[in-house]
PLY file of the C-alpha trace (Angstrom):
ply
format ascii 1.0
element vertex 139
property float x
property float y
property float z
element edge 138
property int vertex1
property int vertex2
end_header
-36.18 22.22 -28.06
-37.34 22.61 -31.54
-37.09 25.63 -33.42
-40.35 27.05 -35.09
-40.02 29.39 -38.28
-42.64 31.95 -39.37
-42.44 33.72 -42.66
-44.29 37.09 -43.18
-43.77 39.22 -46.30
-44.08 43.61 -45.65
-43.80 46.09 -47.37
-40.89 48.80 -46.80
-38.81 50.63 -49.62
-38.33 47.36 -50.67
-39.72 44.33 -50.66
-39.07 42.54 -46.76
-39.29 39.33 -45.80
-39.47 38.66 -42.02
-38.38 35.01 -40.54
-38.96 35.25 -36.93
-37.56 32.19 -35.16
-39.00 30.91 -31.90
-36.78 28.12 -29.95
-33.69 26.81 -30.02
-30.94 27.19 -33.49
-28.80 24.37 -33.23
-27.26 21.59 -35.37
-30.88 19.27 -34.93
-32.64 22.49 -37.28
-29.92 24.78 -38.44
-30.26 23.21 -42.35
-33.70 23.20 -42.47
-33.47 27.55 -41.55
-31.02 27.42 -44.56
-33.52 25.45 -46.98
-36.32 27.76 -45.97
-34.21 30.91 -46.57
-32.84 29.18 -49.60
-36.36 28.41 -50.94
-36.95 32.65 -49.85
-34.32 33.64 -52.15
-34.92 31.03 -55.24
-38.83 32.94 -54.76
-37.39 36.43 -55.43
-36.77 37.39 -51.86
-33.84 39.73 -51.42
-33.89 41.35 -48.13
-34.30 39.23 -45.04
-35.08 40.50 -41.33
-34.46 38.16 -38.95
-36.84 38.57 -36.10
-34.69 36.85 -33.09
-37.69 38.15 -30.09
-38.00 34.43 -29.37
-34.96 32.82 -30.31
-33.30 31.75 -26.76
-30.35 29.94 -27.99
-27.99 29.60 -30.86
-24.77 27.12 -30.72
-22.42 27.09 -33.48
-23.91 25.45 -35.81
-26.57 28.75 -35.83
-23.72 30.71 -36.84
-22.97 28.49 -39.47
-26.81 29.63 -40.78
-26.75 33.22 -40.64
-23.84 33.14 -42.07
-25.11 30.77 -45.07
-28.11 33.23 -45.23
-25.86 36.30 -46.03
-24.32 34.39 -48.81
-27.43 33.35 -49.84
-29.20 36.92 -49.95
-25.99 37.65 -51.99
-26.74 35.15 -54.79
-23.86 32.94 -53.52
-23.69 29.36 -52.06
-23.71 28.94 -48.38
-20.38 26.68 -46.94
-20.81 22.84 -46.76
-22.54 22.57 -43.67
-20.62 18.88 -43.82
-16.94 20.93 -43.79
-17.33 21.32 -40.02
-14.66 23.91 -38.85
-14.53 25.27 -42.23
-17.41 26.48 -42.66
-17.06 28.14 -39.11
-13.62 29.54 -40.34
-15.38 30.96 -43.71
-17.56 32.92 -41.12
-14.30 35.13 -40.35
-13.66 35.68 -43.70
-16.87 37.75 -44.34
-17.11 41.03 -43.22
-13.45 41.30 -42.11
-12.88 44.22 -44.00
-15.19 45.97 -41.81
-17.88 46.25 -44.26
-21.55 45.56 -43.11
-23.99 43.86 -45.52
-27.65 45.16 -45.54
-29.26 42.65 -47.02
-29.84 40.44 -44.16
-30.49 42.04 -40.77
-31.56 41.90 -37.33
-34.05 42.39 -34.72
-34.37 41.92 -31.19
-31.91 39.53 -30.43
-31.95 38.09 -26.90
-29.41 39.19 -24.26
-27.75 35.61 -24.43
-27.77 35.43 -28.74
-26.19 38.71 -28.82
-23.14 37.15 -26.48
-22.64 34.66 -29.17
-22.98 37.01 -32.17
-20.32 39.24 -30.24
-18.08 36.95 -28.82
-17.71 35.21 -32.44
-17.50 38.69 -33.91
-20.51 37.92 -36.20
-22.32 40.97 -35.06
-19.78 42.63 -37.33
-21.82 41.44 -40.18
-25.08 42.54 -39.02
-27.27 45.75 -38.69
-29.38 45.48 -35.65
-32.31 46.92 -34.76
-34.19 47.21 -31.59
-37.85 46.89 -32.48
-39.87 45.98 -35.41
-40.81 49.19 -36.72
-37.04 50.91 -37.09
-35.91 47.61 -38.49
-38.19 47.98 -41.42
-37.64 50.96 -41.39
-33.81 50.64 -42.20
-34.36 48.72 -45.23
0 1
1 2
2 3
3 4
4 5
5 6
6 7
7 8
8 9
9 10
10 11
11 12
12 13
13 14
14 15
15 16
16 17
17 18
18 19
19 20
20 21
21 22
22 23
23 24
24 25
25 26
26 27
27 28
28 29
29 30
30 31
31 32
32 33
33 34
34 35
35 36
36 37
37 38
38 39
39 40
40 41
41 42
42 43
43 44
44 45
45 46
46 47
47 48
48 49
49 50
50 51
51 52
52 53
53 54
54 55
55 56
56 57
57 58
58 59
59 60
60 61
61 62
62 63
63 64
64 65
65 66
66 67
67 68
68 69
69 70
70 71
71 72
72 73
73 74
74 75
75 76
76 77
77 78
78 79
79 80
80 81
81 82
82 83
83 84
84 85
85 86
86 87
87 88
88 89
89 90
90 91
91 92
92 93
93 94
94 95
95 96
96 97
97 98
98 99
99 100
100 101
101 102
102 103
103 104
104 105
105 106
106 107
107 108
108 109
109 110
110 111
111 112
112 113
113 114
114 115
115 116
116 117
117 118
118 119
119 120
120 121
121 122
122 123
123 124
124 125
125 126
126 127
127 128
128 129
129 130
130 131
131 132
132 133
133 134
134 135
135 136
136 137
137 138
């Protein structure tokens, strides 16, 4: 299954960018959400909502990305998606001290994405929102 990516710009107290995703986030398409965010941030993007509605299934390698688009909000380069199991060990480094960043959150993840996120201990990381409108909102 292929993963489609819409970008939408809004306007909230600051500046939002909105990448829904609509498929499947695994290692076939997980660079190509990193380029896109990449390309996001090198446009002056600095806040990212990542609208998950649609997104039915994320494997490891979709951790990998949301992890590289956290470093990337913060001006910093994502792991080498070529280091294999260390770039999933950099993903426990993050947020470890408890801290949540707010520059990169989410919305609506699906029942089965939100098992991964918690199970990994990635939903640390991550404000979540219910719905569209308090997710903007938050920003």
């Amino acid at each position: 299954m292929a993963l489609d990516t819409t970008v939408e710009q809004v306007a909230g107290r600051v500046p939002i960018t909105i990448v829904s995703l609509d498929g499947e986030l695994d290692a076939s398409n997980f660079t190509a959400l990193i380029d896109t965010v990449q390309g996001l941030y090198d446009a002056g993007s600095r806040h990212v909502l990542l609208d998950l509605t649609n997104l039915r299934f994320m494997a490891s390698s979709g951790l990998v990305a949301l992890h590289s688009i956290v470093r990337l909000m913060h001006g910093e380069p994502p792991p080498d998606p070529e280091a294999g199991w260390n770039a999933l060990h950099a993903l426990g480094q993050d947020g470890a001290d408890g801290s949540t960043q707010t520059e990169v959150q989410l919305w609506a993840a699906q029942a089965a994405v939100e098992r991964v996120l918690s199970r990994t201990g990635l939903n640390r990381l991550f404000v979540t929102h219910p719905d569209r409108a308090t997710a903007i909102a938050a920003f």
